[in-house]
C-alpha positions in Angstrom: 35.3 -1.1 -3.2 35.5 2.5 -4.4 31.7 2.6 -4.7 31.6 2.0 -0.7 33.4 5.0 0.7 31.6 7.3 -1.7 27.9 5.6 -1.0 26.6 7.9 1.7 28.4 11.4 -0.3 26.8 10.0 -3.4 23.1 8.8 -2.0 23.3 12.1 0.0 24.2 14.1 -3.0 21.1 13.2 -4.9 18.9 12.8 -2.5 19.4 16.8 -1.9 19.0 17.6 -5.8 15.5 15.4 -5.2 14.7 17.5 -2.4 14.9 20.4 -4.5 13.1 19.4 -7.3 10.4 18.8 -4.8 10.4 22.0 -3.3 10.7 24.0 -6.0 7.0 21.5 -7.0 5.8 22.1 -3.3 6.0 26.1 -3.9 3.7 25.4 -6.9 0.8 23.4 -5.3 -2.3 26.3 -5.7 -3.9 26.6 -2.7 -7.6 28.5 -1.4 -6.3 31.3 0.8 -10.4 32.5 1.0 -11.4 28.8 2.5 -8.4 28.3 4.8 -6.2 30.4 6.7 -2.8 31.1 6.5 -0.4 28.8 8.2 -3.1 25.6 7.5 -2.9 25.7 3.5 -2.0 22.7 0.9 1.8 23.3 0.8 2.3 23.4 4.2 3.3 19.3 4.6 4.7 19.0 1.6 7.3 21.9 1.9 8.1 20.5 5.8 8.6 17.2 4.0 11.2 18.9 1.7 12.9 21.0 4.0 13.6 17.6 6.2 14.3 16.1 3.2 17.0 18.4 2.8 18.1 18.6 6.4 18.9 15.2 6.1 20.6 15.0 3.0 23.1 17.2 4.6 23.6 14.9 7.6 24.6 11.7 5.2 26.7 13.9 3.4 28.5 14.9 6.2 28.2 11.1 7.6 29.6 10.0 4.5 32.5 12.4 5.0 33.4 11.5 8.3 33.0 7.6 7.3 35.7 8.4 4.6 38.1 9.7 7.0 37.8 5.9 9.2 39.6 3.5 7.4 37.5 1.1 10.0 34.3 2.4 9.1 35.0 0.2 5.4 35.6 -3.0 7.0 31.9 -2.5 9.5 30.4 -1.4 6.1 31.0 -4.9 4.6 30.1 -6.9 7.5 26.5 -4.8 7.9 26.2 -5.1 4.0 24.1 -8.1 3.8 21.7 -7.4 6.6 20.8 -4.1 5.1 20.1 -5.3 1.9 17.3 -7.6 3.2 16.0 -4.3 6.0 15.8 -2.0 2.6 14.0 -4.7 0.0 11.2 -5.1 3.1 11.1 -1.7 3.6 10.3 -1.4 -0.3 7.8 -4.4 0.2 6.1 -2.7 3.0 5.7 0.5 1.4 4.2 -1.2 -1.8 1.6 -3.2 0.4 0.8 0.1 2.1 -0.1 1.8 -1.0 -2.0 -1.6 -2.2 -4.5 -1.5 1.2 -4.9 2.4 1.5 -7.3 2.7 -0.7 -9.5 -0.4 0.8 -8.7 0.7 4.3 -9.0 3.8 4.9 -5.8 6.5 6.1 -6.4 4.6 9.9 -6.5 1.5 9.4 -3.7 0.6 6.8 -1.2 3.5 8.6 -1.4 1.9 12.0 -0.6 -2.0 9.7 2.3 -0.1 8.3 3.5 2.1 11.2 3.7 -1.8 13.0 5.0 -3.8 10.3 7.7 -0.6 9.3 8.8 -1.0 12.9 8.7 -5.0 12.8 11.3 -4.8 10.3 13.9 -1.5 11.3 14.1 -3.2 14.9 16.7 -6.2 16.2 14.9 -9.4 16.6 16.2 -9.0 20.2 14.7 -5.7 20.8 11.1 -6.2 19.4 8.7 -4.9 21.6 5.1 -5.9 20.4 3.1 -4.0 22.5 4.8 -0.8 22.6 4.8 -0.7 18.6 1.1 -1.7 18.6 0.6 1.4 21.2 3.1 3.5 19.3 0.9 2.9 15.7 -1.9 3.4 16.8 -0.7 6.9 19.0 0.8 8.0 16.0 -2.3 7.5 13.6 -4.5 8.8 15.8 -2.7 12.4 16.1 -2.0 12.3 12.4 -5.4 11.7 11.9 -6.5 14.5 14.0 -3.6 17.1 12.7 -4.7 16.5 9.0 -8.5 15.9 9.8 -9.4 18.8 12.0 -6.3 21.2 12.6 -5.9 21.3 8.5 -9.2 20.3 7.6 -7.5 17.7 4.8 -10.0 14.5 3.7 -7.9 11.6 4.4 -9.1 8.2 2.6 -12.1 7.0 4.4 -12.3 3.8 5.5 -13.9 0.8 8.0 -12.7 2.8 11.5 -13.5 6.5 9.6 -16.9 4.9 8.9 -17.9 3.8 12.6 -16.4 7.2 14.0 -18.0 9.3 11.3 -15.8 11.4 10.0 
């Protein structure tokens, strides 16, 4: 029971030392200042990553702090539990099947499959909306794709939709 009010200082706690470690790495990436310029370089997306990273350690820290002061907040812990359990081991899933198809794929393809299926899973069974996560996935791809592709001039794992389009 102990474990329970600490859970969110704790996850939070960590999480932040992670986030360091990774922007202290970030820092490090070399990048081409000749071939790009200055604000579109390789540690740009990697050091936003971290700094959010970060940002939102903080929040679950202080989340977790607040939770400790509501003796109510233990007994809505217990009872949300189980669900979450089964929402974070097909989260995992999702991510590993991600990873498994990206490289067959292509960035377009297998983001918009995850983007859906990632949303399938954090959303009520009550409040699934089909289409609007089909138009969401596909919205989202499509401006990642075009942030990463042309803004930073990045390659992005080609493949069947990158093939037709050409790029």
């Amino acid at each position: 029971m102990q474990f329970k009010r600490y859970k969110d200082i704790l996850f939070g706690g960590v999480t932040l030392a992670l986030s360091g470690a990774y922007l202290i790495c970030a820092t490090q990436i070399k990048t081409r200042p000749k071939l790009t310029p200055g604000y579109a370089n390789a540690k740009i997306i990697p050091l936003l990553l971290g700094g959010l990273l970060a940002v939102l350690s903080v929040m679950c820290i202080l989340q977790g702090v607040r939770k400790m002061k509501d003796a109510a907040a233990e007994k809505q812990q217990d009872k949300a539990g189980k669900g979450d359990l089964l929402t974070v081991t097909l989260t995992f899933a999702v991510i590993l099947g991600y990873i498994a198809i990206l490289p067959r794929l292509g960035f377009c393809l297998s983001t918009m499959i995850y983007l859906f299926l990632q949303m399938l899973v954090l959303a009520p069974k009550e409040k699934r909306n089909y289409p609007l996560f089909a138009a969401v996935s596909v919205g989202f791809t499509a401006i990642a794709f075009v942030a990463f592709r042309i803004g930073l001039q990045q390659l992005l794992p080609r493949g069947l939709i990158e093939s037709l389009l050409g790029f």
